[in-house]
C-alpha positions as a Python dict, from the first residue, in 0.01 Angstrom:
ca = {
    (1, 'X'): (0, 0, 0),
    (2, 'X'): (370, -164, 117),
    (3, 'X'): (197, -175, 471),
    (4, 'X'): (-110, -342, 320),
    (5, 'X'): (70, -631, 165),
    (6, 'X'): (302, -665, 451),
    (7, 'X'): (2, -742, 651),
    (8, 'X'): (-203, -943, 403),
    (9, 'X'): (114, -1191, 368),
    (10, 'X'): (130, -1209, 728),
    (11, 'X'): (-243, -1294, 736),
    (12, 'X'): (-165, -1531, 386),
    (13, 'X'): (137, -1719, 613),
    (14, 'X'): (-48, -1755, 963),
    (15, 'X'): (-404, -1805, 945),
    (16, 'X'): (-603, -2089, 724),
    (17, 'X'): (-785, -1863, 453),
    (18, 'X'): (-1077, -2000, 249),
    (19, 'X'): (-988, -2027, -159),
    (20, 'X'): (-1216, -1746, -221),
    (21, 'X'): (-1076, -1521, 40),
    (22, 'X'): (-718, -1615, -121),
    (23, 'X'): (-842, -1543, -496),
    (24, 'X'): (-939, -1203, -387),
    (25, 'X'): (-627, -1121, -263),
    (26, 'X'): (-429, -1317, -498),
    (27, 'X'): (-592, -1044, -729),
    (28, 'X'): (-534, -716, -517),
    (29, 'X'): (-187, -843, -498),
    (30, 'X'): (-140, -916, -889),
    (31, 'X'): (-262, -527, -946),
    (32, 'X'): (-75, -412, -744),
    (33, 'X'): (261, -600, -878),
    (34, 'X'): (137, -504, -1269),
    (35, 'X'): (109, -128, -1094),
    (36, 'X'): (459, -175, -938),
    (37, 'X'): (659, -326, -1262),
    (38, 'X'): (511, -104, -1491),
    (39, 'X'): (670, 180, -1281),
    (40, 'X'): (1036, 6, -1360),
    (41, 'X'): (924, 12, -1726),
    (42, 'X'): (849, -429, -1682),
    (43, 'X'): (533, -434, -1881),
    (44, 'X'): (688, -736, -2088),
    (45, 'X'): (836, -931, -1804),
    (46, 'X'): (502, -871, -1565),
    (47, 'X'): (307, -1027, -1843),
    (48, 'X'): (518, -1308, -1849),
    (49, 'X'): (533, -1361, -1484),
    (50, 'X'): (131, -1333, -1510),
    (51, 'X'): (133, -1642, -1729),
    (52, 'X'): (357, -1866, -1513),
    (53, 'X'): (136, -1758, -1205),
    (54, 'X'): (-157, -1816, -1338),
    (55, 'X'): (-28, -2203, -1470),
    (56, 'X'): (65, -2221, -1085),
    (57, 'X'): (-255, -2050, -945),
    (58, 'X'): (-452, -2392, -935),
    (59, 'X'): (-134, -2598, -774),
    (60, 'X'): (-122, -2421, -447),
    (61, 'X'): (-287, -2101, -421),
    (62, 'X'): (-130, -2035, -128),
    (63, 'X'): (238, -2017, -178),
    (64, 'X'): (161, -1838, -484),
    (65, 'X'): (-6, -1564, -321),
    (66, 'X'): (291, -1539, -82),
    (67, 'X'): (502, -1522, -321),
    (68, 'X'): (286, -1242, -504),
    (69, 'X'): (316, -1044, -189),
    (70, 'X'): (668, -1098, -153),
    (71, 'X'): (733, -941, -457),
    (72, 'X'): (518, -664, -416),
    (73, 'X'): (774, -581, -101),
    (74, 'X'): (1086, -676, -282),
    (75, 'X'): (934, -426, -566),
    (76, 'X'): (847, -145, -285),
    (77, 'X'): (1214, -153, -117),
    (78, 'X'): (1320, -97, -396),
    (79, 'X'): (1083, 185, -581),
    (80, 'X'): (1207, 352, -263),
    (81, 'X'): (1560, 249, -256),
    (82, 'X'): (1569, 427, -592),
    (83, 'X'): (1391, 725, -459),
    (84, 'X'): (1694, 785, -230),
    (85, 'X'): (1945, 728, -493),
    (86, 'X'): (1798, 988, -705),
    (87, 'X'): (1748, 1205, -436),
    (88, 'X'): (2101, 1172, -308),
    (89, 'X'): (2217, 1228, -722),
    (90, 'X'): (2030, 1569, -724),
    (91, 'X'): (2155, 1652, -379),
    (92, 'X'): (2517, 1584, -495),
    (93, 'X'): (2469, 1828, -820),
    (94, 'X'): (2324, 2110, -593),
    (95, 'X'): (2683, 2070, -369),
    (96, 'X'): (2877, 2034, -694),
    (97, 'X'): (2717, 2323, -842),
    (98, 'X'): (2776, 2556, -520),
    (99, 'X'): (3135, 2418, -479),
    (100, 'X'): (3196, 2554, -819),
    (101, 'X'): (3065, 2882, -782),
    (102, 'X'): (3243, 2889, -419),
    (103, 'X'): (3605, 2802, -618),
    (104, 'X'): (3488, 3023, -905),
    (105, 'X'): (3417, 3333, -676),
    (106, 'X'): (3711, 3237, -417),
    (107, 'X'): (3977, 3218, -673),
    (108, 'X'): (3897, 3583, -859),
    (109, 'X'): (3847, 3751, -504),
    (110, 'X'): (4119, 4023, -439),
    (111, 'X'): (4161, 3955, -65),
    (112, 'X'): (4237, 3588, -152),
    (113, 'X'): (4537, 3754, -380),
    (114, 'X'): (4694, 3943, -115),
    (115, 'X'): (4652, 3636, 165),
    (116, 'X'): (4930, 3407, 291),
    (117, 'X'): (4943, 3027, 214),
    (118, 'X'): (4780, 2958, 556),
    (119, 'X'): (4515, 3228, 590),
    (120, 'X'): (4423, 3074, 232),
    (121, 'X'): (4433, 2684, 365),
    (122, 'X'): (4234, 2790, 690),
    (123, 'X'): (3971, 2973, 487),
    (124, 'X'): (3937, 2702, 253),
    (125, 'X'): (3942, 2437, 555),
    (126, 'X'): (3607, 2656, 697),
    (127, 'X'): (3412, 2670, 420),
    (128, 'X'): (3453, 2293, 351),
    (129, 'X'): (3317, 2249, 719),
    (130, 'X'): (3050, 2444, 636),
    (131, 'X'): (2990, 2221, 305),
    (132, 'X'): (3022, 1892, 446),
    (133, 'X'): (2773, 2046, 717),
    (134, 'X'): (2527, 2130, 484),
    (135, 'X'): (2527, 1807, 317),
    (136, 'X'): (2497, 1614, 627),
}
């Protein structure tokens, strides 16, 4: 749907649309904002946004609907923005989680008791290549 309103506000911005052509996307784009803020939990605020747009809607249709669409983008970027940050967050706890059982497992290994200082520091050097690998 981003793509869609992407290109509708293009369309909205360059080319003279009729009033009925704008009312029907005027609309798409409203559900699709309600759709949008509901998924940040924004029932409350969309309805109040609703209000003001709709005491706008007979003013100048147009800039409304841009701004309509606008949102919608501004509310895409960042469902997905979001998206990452979560996805980095879990991402983080799998590394944090293997690091652990690494150090856990590491530490309590009898080879690791018998080693030198530097046979332990280039061991541990390796397998925090090997981490910073995986996470990249």
């Amino acid at each position: 749907m981003e793509p869609e309103c992407e290109y509708l506000k293009k369309i909205t911005f360059n080319y003279n649309l009729n009033d009925a052509q704008m009312a029907i996307v005027y609309e798409k784009a409203l559900d699709t904002l309600e759709v949008l803020m509901i998924k940040f939990g924004l029932d409350e605020p969309f309805q109040r946004v609703n209000l003001h747009y709709e005491t706008l809607k007979t003013d100048n249709l147009r800039m409304l609907l841009i701004k309509v669409l606008t949102r919608c983008l501004v509310m895409y970027d960042s469902l997905s923005k979001i998206e990452i940050i979560f996805k980095l967050m879990r991402k983080r706890a799998e590394h944090e989680e293997r690091f652990r059982d690494f150090d856990k497992n590491w530490m309590t290994d009898k080879k690791f008791l018998t080693m030198t200082q530097e046979e332990k520091d280039r061991i541990f050097a390796e397998k925090m290549k090997k981490l910073e690998e995986d996470v990249a």
